[in-house]
N, C-alpha and C positions, 0 to 999 in steps of 0.2 A: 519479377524482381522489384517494379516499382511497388506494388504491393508493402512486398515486405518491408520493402525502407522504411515505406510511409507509417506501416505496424509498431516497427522498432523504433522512429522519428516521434510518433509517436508518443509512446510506452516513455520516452525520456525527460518527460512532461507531467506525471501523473503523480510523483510526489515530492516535487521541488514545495509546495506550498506545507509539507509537513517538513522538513527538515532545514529549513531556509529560517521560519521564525525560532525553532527551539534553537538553533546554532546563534541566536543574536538577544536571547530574551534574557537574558541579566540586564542588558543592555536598554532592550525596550521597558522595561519595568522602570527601571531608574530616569528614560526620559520622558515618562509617561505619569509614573505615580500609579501605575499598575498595580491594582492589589491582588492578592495569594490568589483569591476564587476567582479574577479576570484571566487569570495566567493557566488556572487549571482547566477554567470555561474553554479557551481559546486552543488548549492544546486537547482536552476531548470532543470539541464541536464536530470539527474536521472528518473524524474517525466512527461517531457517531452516524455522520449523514450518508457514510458512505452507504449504511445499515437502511437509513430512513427511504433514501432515494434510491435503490437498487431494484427494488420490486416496480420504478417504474419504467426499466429502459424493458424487460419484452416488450410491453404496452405500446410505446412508441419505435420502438423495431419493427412490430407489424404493421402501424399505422406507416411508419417513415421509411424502412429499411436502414441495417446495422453500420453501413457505412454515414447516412444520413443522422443516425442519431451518436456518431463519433464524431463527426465533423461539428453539429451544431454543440455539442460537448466542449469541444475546444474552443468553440467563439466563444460560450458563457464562463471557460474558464479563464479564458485573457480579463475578461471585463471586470472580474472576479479577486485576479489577482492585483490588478489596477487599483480598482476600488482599497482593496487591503491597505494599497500604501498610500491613498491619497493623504495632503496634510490637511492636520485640521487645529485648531485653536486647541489650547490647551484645555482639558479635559474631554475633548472630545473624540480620542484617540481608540479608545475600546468601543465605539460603537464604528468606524468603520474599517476597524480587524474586523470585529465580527461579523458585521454586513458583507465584508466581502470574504472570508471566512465560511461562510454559509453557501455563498454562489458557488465556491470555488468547489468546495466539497460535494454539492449535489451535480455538479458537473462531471467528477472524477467517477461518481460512482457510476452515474452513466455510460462512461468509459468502460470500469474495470467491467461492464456485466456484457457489453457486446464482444469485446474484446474476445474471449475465450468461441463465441459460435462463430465470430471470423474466423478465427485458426480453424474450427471445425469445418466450415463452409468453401473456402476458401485455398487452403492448404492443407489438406485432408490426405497427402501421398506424405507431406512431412510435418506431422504434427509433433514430435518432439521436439524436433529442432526451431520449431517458429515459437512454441509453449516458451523453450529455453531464452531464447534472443527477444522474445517479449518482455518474459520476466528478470531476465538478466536487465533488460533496457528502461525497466520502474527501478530495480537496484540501483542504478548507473544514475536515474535522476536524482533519487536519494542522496547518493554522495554529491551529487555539486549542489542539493543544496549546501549540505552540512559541511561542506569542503569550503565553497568559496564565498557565501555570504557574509563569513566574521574580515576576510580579506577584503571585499569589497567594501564593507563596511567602516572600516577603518582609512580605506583609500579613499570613498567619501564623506564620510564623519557624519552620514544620512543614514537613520534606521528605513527609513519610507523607501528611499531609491534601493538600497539594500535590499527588500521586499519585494519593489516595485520589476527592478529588471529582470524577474523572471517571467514575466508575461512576454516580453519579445520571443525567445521561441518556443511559447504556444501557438502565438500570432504567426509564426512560420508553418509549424505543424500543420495548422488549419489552413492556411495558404494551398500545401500543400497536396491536401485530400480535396482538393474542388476539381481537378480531373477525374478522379478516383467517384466520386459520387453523380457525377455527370455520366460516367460509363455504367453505375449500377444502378440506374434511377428505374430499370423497367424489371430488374431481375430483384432486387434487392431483399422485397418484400416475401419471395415466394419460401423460405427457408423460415419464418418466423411464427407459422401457425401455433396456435395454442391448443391445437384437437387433439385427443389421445391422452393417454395417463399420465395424471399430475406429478410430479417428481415428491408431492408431499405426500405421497402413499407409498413411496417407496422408502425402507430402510437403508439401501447402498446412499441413498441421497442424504438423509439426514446422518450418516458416520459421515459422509463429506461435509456436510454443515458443521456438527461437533468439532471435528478435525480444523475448520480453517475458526471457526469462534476460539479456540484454544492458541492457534497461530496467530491471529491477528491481536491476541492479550498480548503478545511479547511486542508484535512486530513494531503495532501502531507506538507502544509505548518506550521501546527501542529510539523511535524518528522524534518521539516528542521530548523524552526526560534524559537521556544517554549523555549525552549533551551536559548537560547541568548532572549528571550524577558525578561528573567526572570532574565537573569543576568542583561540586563539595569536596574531593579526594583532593583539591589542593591543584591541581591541572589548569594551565591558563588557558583562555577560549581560545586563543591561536591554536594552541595545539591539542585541546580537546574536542577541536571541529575537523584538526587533521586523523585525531584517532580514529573519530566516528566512519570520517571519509572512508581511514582506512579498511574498518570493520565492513563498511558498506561495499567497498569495490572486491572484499571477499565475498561478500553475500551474492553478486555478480556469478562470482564462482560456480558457489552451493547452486545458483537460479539456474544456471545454464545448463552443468553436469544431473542435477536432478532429473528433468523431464527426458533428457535425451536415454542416461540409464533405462527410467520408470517403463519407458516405450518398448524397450526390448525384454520385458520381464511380464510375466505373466501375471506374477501375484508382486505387489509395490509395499507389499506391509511391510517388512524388515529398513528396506530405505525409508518409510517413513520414520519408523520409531527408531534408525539412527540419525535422524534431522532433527527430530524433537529434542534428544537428550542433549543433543550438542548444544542447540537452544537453549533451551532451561539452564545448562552447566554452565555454558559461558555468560550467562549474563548475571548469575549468582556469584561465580569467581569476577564478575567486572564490577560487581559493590561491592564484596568481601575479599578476593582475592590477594595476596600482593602486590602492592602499586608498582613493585620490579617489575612486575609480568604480565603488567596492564595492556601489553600489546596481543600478547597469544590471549588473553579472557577474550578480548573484544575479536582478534581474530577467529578464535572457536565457536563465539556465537555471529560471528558475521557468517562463517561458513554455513551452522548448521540453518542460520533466521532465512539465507538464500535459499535453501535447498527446500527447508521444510514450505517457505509460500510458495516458490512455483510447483513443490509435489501437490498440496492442497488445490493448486488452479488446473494442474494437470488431471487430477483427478475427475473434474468434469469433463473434459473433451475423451478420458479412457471409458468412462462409466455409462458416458449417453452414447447412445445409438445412432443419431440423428443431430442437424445441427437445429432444428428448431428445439428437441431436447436439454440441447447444452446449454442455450440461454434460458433458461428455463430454471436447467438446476444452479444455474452461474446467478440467477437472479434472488432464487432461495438463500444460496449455500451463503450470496455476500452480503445477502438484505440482513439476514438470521447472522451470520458470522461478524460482518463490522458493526453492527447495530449492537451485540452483544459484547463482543471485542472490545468494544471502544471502554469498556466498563474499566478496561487496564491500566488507561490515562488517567480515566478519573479515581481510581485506587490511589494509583501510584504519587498523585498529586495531593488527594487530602492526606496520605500515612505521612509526607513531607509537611505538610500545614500542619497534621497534628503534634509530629512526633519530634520534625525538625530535622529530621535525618533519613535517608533514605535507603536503609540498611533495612527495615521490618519487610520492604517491598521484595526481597529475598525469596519469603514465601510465598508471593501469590505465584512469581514466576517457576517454583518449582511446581506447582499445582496447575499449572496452565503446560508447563512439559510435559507432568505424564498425564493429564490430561488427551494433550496433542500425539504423546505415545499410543494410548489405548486406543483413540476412536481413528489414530490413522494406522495402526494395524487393522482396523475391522473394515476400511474405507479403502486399504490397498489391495484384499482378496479378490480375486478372477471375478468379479460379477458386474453384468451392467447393467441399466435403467436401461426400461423399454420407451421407444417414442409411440 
C-alpha cells in the first residue's frame, strides 16, 4: 500500500512545471518583456527534454535501481523548480526559467521512463489499476497547475512564488521515497538488465513509439497553449485556468477508465482509435467551436487527451514480457515520442508568431489524431515484445 501512495504521490508532481507557467504567461511576458521566441522556447524546452533525457534513465536504473533513480528525480526536480522562480534583476528573468526549465524537465523524464517497469516490477497481479491511478495522478498534477497558479498569483501579485510553490510537494514526494529506496537498495537493480532483444528491432515497439509521438503533439501542447488559446477567445485567465483545470480533472477520467478497460481486452486497438478521435475533435472544436460550448470541446478532449496517454503508457507494461523489457521500450517509446512530440509546442507557437491567431493550429492537431488513430490501432493488436 505504501508503495502505491508513494507512485500516485508521486505521479502528482510530474507536470505541475508544464501547466503552472502556461496558466500565468500573459502575465510573465508583461513583467518580464518576454519576447514571442522566449515564450515559445520556454514552453517547448520542457517537452523536448523529456525526448533528450529519457534514453538515460535504463542507464542509470541498472547502474542505481528504479526506485533510486525516482527518488534522485525528484530532488533535481525541487532544485529545478526553485531555480525557475528565483528573482533576478531585470532582464535577467528568461535565463533562469530556462536554467531551471532544463533541470526540471530532464528530471521528469527520468521519472516518466522508470515509472512504467515499477508498475511492471512491482505490481505485476494489478497493473491496470496502478497504470490508471498513476496516470490519472500526472492528470491530477496538470490540473493544479493550471487551476491554481492564476489564483495564487493574484493572491500574491509574485509571478516567481507563483512558480516557485510547486517545489514544496516535490520536496515531500522525495521525503517520501527514502524508506522505499532504503528497502530496495539490494533488489533494485536485478529487474533492469539490458541483455536480450532490443525493443528497436521490434515493430509492436515502434507502433507504441508512433502512437505516443502522435499523443504527446496534443498532450504537451494542450499543458503549454490551452491556456492562452482561450484567452485569444476573449476568456479571462481566471477562468481560462478554471476551464483548463476542468478539461484536465476529465482527463483524470479518460487516464483512469483507459488502462483498467485496456487490461481486460485482449486486442486495445478500438479503445485506442476512440481516444484519439475524441483527442483530435475536441481540441479542434476548443479553437473553432462555439465559445457557448467551450465547456463540452475542452470536456471531450480532456476525456479522450486522458485516455489516449495512459492507453499509450499502458501499452508498454501489456506489450513487454518482462520488466527490464518495459523500461527499455518506455525509454524508446518516450525518448522517440516526447523528443518528437515536443515539435507540437513549437508548431503551435510560431503558426501564433506568424499568423497571430491560433486557429491554422487546427490542422496539425487533426493530423496528429489520426495519426494517433492509425499507429494505436496497430499498437493495440494481441502481440508482445520478447525480453
Amino acid at each position: 500500500m505504501y508503495l502505491a501512495l508513494c507512485v500516485v504521490f508521486v505521479s502528482l508532481n510530474l507536470r505541475t512545471l508544464f501547466s503552472s507557467f502556461s496558466a500565468i504567461l500573459p502575465e510573465i511576458v508583461t513583467a518580464t518583456d518576454l519576447p514571442a521566441w522566449g515564450a515559445t522556447l520556454l514552453t517547448t524546452v520542457p517537452a523536448t527534454l523529456l525526448g533528450v533525457f529519457a534514453p538515460l534513465a535504463p542507464v542509470l536504473a541498472r547502474r542505481f535501481g528504479t526506485w533510486q533513480v525516482l527518488a534522485g528525480a525528484l530532488a533535481l526536480l525541487t532544485f529545478g523548480l526553485v531555480l525557475r522562480s528565483v528573482p533576478v534583476p531585470d532582464g535577467g528573468a528568461m535565463l533562469t526559467l530556462l536554467a531551471g526549465t532544463v533541470v526540471s524537465g530532464a528530471a521528469i523524464a527520468l521519472a516518466n521512463v522508470v515509472l512504467p517497469s515499477i508498475v511492471k516490477q512491482d505490481f505485476a497481479e494489478h497493473q491496470g489499476l496502478m497504470s490508471g491511478l498513476y496516470t490519472t495522478a500526472i492528470c491530477g498534477s496538470a490540473a493544479f497547475g493550471a487551476g491554481l497558479t492564476f489564483p495564487f498569483y493574484e493572491a500574491v501579485g509574485d509571478w516567481n512564488l507563483a512558480l516557485g510553490i510547486w517545489a514544496v510537494p516535490v520536496a515531500v514526494a522525495a521525503a517520501l521515497l527514502i524508506p522505499v529506496i532504503l528497502r530496495h537498495r539490494s533488489s533494485a537493480r536485478v529487474s533492469t538488465s539490458t541483455t536480450g532483444r532490443s525493443p528497436l528491432t521490434s515493430p509492436v515497439a515502434w507502433h507504441i513509439t508512433a502512437m505516443m509521438v502522435c499523443q504527446a503533439m496534443t498532450s504537451f501542447t494542450c499543458f503549454a497553449w490551452l491556456a492562452p488559446i482561450l484567452r485569444e477567445r476573449g476568456i479571462d485567465g481566471g477562468l481560462a485556468g478554471g476551464i483548463v483545470a476542468f478539461s484536465i480533472v476529465l482527463q483524470m477520467a479518460g487516464s483512469l477508465l483507459g488502462p483498467v478497460w485496456a487490461t481486460r481486452l485482449r486486442s486495445q486497438s478500438s479503445l485506442n482509435v476512440a481516444a484519439a478521435v475524441l483527442t483530435g475533435g475536441g481540441f479542434i472544436l476548443a479553437i473553432h467551436g462555439p465559445l457557448a460550448g467551450i465547456w463540452w470541446w475542452t470536456g471531450i478532449l480532456g476525456v479522450g487527451q486522458g485516455a489516449l496517454t495512459a492507453l499509450a503508457l499502458t501499452m508498454i507494461t501489456l506489450r513487454s514480457t518482462t520488466p527490464h523489457m518495459a523500461i527499455r521500450v518506455s525509454g524508446m517509446m518516450q525518448g522517440l515520442g516526447y523528443g518528437l512530440g515536443s515539435a507540437g509546442t513549437f508548431i503551435t507557437g510560431q503558426i501564433f508568431a506568424t499568423t497571430g491567431s491560433f486557429g491554422p493550429a487546427a490542422w496539425l492537431f487533426a493530423a496528429s489524431g489520426l495519426g494517433a488513430a492509425a499507429f494505436g490501432w496497430l499498437a493495440g493488436r494481441d502481440r508482445t515484445i520478447a525480453g
